[in-house]
N, C-alpha and C positions, 0 to 999 in steps of 0.2 A: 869239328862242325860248330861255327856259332848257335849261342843261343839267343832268343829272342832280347832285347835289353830296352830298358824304361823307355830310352828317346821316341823311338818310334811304335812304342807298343800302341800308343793310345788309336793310332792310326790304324796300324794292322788288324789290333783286337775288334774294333768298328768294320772292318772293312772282310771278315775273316772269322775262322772258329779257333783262334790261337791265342795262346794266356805266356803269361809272363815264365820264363824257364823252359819253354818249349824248344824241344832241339831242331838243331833247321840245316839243312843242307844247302848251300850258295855254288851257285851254276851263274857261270856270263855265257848268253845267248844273246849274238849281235851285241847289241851297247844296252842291254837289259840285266841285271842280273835277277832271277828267277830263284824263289825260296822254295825248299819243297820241308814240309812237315819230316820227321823221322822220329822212327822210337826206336829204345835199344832194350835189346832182350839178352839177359844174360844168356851165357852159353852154357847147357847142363854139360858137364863132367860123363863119358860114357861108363865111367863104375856105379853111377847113379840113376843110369837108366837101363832096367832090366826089365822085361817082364816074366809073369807071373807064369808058373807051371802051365794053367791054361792058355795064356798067352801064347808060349812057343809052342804049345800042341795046336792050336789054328793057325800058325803065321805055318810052319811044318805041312801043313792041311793045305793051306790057300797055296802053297809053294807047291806042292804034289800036283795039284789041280792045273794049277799055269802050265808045268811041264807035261800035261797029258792033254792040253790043249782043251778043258774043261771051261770056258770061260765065252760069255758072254758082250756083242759090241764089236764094234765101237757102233756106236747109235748118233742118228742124226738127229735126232732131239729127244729133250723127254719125255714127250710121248710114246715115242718109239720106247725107250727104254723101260715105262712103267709097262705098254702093254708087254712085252718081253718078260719081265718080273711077274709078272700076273698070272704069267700061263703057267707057271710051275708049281 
């Protein structure tokens, strides 16, 4: 992916919420080529991400629940959804 570079920053930054080192994704649409913003987010390691004792005794919970059809939705807006939450 290109990144942003001096020549054209002065342009873009005026024209845009984008600074210098910004990483950019380049697309040709028709005889346009189209910038689109991107960030890059490392990727955690799964031995890294655990949860905690009570973590897996609710993810255990909310799993038991789904499979006994305990659940709530799908709701057509959030209204719907709040008074749904409300009543309980």
């Amino acid at each position: 992916m290109p990144k942003l570079i001096n020549k054209y920053e002065r342009i873009l930054r005026q024209k845009t919420l984008l600074k210098e080192g910004d990483i950019l994704e380049a697309e040709m649409k028709e005889n346009q080529v189209v910038l689109k913003p991107k960030t890059l987010i490392d990727k955690i390691p799964e031995s890294e991400f655990e949860l905690s004792e009570l973590g897996k005794a609710k993810a255990r919970e909310a799993l038991e629940d789904y499979k006994k059809g305990r659940l709530d939705g799908p709701f057509r807006s959030v209204k719907e959804m709040r008074k749904s939450l409300s009543s309980k």
